[in-house]
C-alpha positions as CSV (number, residue, x, y, z in Angstrom):
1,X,36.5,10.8,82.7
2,X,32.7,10.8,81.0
3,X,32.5,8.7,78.2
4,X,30.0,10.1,75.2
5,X,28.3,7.3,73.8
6,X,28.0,9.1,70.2
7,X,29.5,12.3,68.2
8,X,27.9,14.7,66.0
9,X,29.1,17.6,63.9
10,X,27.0,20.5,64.2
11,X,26.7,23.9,62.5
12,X,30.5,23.3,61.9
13,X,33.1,25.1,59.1
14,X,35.8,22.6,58.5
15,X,36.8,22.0,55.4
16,X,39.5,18.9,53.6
17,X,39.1,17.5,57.1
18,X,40.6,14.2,58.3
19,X,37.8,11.9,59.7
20,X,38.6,8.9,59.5
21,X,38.8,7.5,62.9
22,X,35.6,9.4,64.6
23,X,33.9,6.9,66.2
24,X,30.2,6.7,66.6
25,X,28.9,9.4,64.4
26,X,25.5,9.8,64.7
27,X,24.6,13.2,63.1
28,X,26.5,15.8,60.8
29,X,24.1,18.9,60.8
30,X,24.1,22.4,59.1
31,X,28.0,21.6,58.7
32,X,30.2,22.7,55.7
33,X,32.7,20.1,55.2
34,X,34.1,20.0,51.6
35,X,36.8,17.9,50.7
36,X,36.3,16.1,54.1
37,X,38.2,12.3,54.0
38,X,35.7,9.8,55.9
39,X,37.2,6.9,54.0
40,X,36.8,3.1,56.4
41,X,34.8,5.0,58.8
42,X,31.7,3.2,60.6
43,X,28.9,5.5,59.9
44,X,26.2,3.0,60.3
45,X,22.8,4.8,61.2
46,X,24.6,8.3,60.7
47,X,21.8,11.3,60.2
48,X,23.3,13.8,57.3
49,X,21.0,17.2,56.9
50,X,21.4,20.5,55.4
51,X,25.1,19.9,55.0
52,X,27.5,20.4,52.0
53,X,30.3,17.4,51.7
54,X,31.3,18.2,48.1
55,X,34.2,15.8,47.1
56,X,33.9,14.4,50.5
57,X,35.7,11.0,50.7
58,X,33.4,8.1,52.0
59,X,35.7,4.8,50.4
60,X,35.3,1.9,51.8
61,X,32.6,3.8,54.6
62,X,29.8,1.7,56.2
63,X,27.2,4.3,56.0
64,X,24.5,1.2,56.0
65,X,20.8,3.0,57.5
66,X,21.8,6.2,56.9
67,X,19.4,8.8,56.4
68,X,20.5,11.9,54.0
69,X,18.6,15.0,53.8
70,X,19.1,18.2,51.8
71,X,22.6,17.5,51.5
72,X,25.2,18.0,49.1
73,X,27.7,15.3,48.1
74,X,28.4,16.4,44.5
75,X,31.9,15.2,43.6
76,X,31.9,12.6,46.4
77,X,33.9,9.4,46.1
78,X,31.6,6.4,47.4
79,X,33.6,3.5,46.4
80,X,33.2,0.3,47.5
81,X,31.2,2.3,50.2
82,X,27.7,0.1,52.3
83,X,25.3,2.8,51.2
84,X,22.4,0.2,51.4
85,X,18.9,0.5,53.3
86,X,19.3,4.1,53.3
87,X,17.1,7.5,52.8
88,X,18.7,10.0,50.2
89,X,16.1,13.1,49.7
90,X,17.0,15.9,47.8
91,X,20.5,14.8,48.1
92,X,22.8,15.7,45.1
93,X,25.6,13.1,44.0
94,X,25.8,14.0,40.9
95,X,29.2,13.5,39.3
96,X,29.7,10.9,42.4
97,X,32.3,7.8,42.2
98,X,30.3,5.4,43.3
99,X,32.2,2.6,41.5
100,X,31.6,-1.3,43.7
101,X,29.4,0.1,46.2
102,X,26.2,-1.6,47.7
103,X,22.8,0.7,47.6
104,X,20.6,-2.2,47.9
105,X,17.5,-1.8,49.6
106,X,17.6,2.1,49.3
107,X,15.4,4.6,49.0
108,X,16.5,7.6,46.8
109,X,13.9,10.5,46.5
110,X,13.9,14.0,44.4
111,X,17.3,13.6,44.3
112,X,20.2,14.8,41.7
113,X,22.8,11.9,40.4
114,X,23.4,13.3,37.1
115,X,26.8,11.8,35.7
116,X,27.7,9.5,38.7
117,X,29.2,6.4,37.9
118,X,27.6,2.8,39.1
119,X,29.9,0.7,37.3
120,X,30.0,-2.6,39.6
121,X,27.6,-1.1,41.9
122,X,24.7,-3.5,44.0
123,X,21.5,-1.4,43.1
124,X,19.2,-4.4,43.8
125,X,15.5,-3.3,45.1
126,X,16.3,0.4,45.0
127,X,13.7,2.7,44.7
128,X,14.6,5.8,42.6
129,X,11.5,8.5,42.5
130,X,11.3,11.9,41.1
131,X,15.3,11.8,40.5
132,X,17.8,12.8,38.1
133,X,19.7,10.3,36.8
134,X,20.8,11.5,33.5
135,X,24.4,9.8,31.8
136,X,24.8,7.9,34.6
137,X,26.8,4.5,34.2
138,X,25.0,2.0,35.1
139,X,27.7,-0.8,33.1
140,X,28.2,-3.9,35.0
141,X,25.6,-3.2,38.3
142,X,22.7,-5.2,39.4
143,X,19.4,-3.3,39.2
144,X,17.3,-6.7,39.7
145,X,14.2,-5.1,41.8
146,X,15.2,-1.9,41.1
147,X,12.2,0.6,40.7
148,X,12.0,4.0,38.6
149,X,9.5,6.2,39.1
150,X,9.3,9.7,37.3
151,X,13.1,9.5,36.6
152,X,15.4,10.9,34.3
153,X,17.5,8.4,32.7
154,X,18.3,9.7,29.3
155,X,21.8,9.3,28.4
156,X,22.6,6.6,31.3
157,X,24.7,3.5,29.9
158,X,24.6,0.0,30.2
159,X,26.4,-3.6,28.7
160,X,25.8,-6.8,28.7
161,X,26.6,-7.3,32.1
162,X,24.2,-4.9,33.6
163,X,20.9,-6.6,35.0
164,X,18.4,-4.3,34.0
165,X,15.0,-4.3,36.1
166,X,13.0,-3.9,32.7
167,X,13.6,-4.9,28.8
168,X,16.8,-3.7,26.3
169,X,13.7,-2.8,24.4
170,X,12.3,-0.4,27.2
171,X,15.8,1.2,28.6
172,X,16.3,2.3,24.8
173,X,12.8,4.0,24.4
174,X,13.4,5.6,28.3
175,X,17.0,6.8,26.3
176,X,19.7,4.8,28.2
177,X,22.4,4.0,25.6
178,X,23.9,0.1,25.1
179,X,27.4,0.5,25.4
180,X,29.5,-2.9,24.1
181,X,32.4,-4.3,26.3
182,X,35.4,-3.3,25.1
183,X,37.0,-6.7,24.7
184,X,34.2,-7.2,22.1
185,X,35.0,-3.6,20.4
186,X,38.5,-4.9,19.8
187,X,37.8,-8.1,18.2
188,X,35.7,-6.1,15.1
């Protein structure tokens, strides 16, 4: 029998698909896989183009030195998900759970994660440029390092527990919104 040494998904029409247990993905191309359940899989190094993986499942994925590219992940559910080292450009995730998830290191470029939620998320040393980041929830995530450059951020929250890469003073002017813990809220 001929063993492959890796698997890729190309120009493929699958959609809610079960992929958990594929083993050495290396490449999804030109592929429509909405809905697609990924979650524990060991992506590490995978290469994601021109693809659409809407509400795709990725919990608990290592996906560490990924590279994403003109892809669609809108909806996606990243949870406690190694998304760290990686590429994302032009790469939409808005609306994304991305809830206890590591993105350290990453480099995230012209791309769209209006609304996705950070809450708990390792963010240190990312580099956001040209992106949309709009109401995003950035409560309780590390940012230490974290650079912004021609970003959106108007609307995005944070408490007391978010480390911030800049000033209170200067994520109020830039429009992100101080949201108090809700322990606090009940004792007033």
């Amino acid at each position: 029998m001929l063993a492959t040494k890796y698997f890729q998904i190309s120009h493929k029409n699958h959609q809610a698909s079960n992929l958990q247990e594929v083993k050495s993905l290396r490449l999804i191309k030109s592929s429509n896989l909405p809905g697609s359940d990924f979650e524990g899989a060991q992506m590490q190094g995978v290469n994601i183009r021109h693809s659409n993986l809407a509400k795709a499942k990725f919990r608990k994925c290592n996906l560490r030195a990924s590279v994403l590219r003109h892809s669609n992940l809108k909806g996606s559910d990243l949870e406690w998900a190694d998304f760290s080292h990686n590429l994302c450009f032009r790469v939409n995730l808005a609306k994304s759970n991305i809830q206890c998830a590591t993105l350290e290191g990453s480099n995230i470029v012209e791309s769209r994660l209006y609304g996705a939620d950070f809450n708990w998320t390792n963010l240190k040393d990312c580099s956001f440029k040209n992106s949309n980041l709009e109401a995003v929830n950035f409560c309780n995530s590390d940012l230490e390092g974290a650079t912004f450059e021609n970003c959106k951020l108007r609307g995005s929250t944070y408490n007391m527990n978010t480390v911030l890469p800049f000033s209170y003073e200067m994520a109020q002017r830039i429009g992100m919104e101080f949201v108090p813990l809700k322990i606090f809220a009940t004792l007033q």
